[in-house]
N, C-alpha and C positions, 0 to 999 in steps of 0.2 A: 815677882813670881807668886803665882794663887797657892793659897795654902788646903787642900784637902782632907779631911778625917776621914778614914773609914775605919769601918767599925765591924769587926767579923771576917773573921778566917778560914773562910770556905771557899768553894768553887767563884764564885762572882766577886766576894769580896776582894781576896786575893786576886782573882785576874783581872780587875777593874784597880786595883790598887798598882799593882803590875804595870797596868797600862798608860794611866796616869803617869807612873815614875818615869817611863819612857818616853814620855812626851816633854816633860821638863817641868813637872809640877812637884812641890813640893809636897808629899804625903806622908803624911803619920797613920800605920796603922794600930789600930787596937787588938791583940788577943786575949781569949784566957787562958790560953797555952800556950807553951813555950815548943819552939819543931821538936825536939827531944822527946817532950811529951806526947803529942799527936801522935808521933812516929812507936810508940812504945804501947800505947792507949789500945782501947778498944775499937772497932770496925764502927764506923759511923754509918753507911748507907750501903746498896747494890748504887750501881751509875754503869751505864752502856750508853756513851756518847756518839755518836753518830756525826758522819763527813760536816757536816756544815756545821755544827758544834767543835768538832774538831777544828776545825778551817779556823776556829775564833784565835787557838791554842798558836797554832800555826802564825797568824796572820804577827802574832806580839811574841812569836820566836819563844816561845814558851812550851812547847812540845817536849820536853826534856825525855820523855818514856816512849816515844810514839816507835824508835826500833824494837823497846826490850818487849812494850806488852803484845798480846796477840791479837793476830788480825782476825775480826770477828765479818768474815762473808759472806754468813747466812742466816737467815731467822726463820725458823720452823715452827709448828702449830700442829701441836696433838688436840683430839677433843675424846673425853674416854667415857665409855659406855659404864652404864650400872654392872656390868663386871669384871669390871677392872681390864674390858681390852681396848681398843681405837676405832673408833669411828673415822676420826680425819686425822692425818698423819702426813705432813708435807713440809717442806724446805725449798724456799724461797733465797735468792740473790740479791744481796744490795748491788747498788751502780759502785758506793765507793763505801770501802772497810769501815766500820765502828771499830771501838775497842774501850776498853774498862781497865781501869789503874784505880786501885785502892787509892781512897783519900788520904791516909795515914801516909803513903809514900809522896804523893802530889800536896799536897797542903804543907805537909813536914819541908820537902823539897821546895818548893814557891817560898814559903815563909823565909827561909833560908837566903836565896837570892834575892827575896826584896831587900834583907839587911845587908847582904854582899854588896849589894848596886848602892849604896848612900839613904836606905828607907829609915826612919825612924820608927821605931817598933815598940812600942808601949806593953806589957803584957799585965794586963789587968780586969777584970768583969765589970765591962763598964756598966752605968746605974744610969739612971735617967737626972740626978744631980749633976752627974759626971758631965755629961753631954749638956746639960744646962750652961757648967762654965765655959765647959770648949765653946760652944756655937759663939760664945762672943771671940772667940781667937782662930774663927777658921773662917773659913770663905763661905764650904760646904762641910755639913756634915752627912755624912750617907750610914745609913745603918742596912750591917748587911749580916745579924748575928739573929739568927730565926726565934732565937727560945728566950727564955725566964721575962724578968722584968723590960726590957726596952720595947716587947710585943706590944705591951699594954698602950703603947702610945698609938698605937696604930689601930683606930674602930674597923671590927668585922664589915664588910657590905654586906648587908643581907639580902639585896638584891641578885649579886653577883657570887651566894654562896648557900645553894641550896641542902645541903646538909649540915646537921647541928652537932655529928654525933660520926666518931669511926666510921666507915663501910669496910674496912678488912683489919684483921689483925694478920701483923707482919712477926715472920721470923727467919731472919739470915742466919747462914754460917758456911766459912771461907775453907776451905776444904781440900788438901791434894790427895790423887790418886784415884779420881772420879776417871774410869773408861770409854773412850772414843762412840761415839755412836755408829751403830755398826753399820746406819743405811748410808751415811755420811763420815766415815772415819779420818777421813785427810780434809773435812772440810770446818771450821772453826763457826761459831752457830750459838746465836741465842734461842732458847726454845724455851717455847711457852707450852703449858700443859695444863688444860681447861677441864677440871673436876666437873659438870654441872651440879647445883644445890651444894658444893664443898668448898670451891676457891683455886687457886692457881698455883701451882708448881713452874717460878722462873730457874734455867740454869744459865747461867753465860762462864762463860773463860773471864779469866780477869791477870792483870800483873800484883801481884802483893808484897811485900816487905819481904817476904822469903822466895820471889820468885811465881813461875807462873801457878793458878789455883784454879779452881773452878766457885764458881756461887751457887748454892740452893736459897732457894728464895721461896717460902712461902707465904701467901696473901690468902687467910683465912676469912670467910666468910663470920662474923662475929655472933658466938654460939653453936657455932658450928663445930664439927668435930676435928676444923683445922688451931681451933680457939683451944690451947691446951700449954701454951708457950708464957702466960704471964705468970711471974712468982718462980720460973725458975731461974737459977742463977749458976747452977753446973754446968761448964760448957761440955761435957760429955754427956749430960743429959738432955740438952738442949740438940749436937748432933744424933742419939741415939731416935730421939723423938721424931725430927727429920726422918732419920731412914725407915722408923716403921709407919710412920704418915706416909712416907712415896712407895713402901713395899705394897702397903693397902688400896692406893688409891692410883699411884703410877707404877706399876712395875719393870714397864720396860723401861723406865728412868733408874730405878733403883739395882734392876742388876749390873748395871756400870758403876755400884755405887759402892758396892758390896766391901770395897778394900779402903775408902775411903777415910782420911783419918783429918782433923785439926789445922788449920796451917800454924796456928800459935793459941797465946791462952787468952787473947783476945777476940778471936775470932769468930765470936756469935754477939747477935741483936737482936732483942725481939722489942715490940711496943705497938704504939697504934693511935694514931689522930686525925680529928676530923680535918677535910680538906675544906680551905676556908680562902677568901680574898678577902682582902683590907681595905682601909683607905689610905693610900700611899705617903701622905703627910703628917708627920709626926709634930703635937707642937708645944713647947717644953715651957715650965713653970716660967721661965723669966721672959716667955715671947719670941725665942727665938723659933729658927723651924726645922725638922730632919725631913731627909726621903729616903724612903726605906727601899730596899733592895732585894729582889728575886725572890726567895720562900719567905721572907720576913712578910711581904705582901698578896703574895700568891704562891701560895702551897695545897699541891695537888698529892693525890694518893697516888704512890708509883706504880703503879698497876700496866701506866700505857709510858713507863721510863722515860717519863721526860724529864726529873728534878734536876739531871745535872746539866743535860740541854737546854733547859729554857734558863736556867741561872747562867750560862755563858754566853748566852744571847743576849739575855738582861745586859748582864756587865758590859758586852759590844754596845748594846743600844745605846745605855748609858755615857759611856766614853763619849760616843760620837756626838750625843748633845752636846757634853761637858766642851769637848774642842769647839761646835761651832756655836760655841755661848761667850767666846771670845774673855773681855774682860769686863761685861755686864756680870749687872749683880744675879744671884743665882737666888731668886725671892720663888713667890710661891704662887706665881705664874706658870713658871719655868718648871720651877718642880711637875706642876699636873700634865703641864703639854710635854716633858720629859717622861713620866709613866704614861701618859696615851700613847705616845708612838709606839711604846715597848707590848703596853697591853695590844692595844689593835694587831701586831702585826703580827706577835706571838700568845702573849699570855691569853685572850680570849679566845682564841682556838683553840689553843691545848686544855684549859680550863675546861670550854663547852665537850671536847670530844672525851677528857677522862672522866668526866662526873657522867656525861652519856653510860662511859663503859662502866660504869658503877649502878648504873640502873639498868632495867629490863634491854636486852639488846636488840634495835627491830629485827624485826625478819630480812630487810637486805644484807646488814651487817653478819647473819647468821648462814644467807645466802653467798658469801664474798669469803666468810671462812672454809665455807665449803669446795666451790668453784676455785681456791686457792692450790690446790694439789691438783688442779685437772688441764693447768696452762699447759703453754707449746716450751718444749725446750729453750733456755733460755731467758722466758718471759716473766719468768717466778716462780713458777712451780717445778719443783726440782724432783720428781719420785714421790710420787703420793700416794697412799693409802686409802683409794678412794674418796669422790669429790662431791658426793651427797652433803649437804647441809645438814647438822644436828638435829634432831626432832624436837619443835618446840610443843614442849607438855603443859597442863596444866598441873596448879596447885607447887607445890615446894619450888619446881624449877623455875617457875615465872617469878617468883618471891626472889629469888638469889640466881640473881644476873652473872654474866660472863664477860669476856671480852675477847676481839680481835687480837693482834702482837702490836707490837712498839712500832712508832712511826719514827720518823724526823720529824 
């Protein structure tokens, strides 16, 4: 039986560690938290997974929330004038439901059944020592834990990672008692809300620890007047800030917002980092090798939601080497042609298309957000608010780019 490490308790690690177990591998994984913890912790990201991410969930019977959270059937696209009304205003249909489940419940919950099923659970912050003396007592080691010291093993591409520095400051908070939108009220709907020169107002539904919530998601243009969230640490001043940043700049987001209150005392994020690629092989003091995994090596700014989709793709893509690599050794061939498959077929798409929407947006992109409220019934556009394209200005607005909504 091949002995597997993973390393990292998130979306990919977790379901690739999951996946593994089900196949008849023997895996240890690593955390720095205990489910209790997670489950108790603060709000780790926004995630709106979409069908063929879902499908991964599915496919390894791991779906565990897919009745309780809500089904997200539509994605809408505000874009708002200098003052403060709409320009474009439309809702669009997926072919098949997305939906968002807090991490704190999926990760807490996962974590929980790898140890039910026979996993060996380690809970400790591994080090790049650490991984030194595993790699001689594992087959593979996969690192799939994004932050502190194990990053370091893995060189930036600076080919493949054209910014050095933030493009938005983010700041969540999980929230019940957000009201129905009124053009769409029975319909469940991630909506994006495009500031120009300001940054972005994400809202989606989501399931959370206390049941169903909504997300405010702000994506601050850095220096901007959406930049006001680092240093605090009040979670009622972090939602208070929220509502008068979308009373100003969205209002017809904020009058559903009006009663709005905390889901817990965990329930706000704020922070900000550059989006970066790596180089997928990690190679540790005593010669051994890792391969890093999903945002450990390609981490994008969520702006175009992909982080928890392309980490459950990863994790598929991965498995699926791992099975047909049989009982060869897993050297450092395998590693690179195991992340090309995964890059090529996802991560350099989603990579090229979000740093796109992080820069100046061209004019078909701007023409495509427009033309999106003006489909045929059925076809996308669901009640639009007029289907003119935003006016692209000169000076501040060409500086601080926009973006379309979330793809697959």
């Amino acid at each position: 039986m091949r002995k597997i490490l993973v390393v990292g308790a998130g979306q990919s690690g977790l379901q690739l560690a999951l996946g593994l177990q089900s196949k008849g591998y023997e895996v240890t994984l690593m955390s720095n938290r205990t489910a209790d913890e997670i489950r108790t912790g603060r709000v780790m990201s926004t995630q709106c997974m979409f069908d063929t991410a879902l499908q991964h969930e599915r496919d390894l019977q791991i779906n565990f929330w897919e009745r309780q959270a809500p089904r997200i059937e539509g994605l809408g696209v505000s874009v708002a004038t200098p003052d403060a009304g709409r320009a474009i205003d439309w809702l669009g249909r997926l072919k098949g439901y997305a939906q968002s489940v807090d991490q704190r419940v999926k990760m807490a919950g996962w974590l929980d059944t790898f140890v039910q099923r026979g996993g060996q659970l380690v809970i400790h912050g591994a080090s790049v020592a650490d991984l030194d003396f595993f790699s001689r007592t594992y087959d593979l080691v996969l690192v799939a834990a994004g932050k502190g010291e194990l990053v370091s093993m893995f060189g930036r591409d600076a080919a493949r990672s054209p910014y050095d520095a933030p493009q938005r400051a983010l700041a969540v908070a999980y929230v019940h008692g957000l009201g129905p939108r009124p053009e769409h009220p029975e319909t469940e709907a991630v909506r994006c809300n495009l500031v120009p020169g300001v940054g972005e107002l994400f809202v989606m539904p989501t399931l959370t620890t206390s049941g169903r919530a909504d997300i405010l998601f702000w994506e601050g243009i850095p220096g901007g007047p959406l930049d006001v969230f680092n240093g605090v640490k009040d979670p009622a001043e972090h939602l208070a800030l929220t509502l008068e940043l979308m009373e100003k700049f969205v209002p017809w987001e904020y009058s559903r917002a009006t009663k709005v209150e905390l889901t817990d005392a965990g329930a706000t994020l704020a922070g900000r980092y550059a989006p970066v690629v790596r180089n997928p092989i990690g190679r540790l003091p005593g010669g051994g090798l890792v391969l890093g995994v999903a945002d450990v090596v390609v981490a994008n700014d969520p702006i175009t939601g992909q982080g928890s989709n392309s980490a459950a793709k990863c994790a598929a893509s991965y498995l699926s080497s791992i099975l047909m690599h049989g009982d060869k050794p897993f050297d450092e061939a395998w590693m690179k042609a195991t992340f090309d498959k995964y890059w090529f077929t996802t991560g350099k798409p989603v990579t090229q298309w979000t740093n796109a929407m992080l820069g100046v947006p061209p004019e078909h992109v701007l023409n495509l957000i427009g033309a999106g409220g003006g489909g045929p019934p059925g076809g996308g556009g669901v009640g639009g608010r007029g289907a003119q394209p935003p006016p692209r200005r000169e000076g501040r607005e060409r500086r601080h780019p926009h973006t379309p909504p979330h793809r697959e």
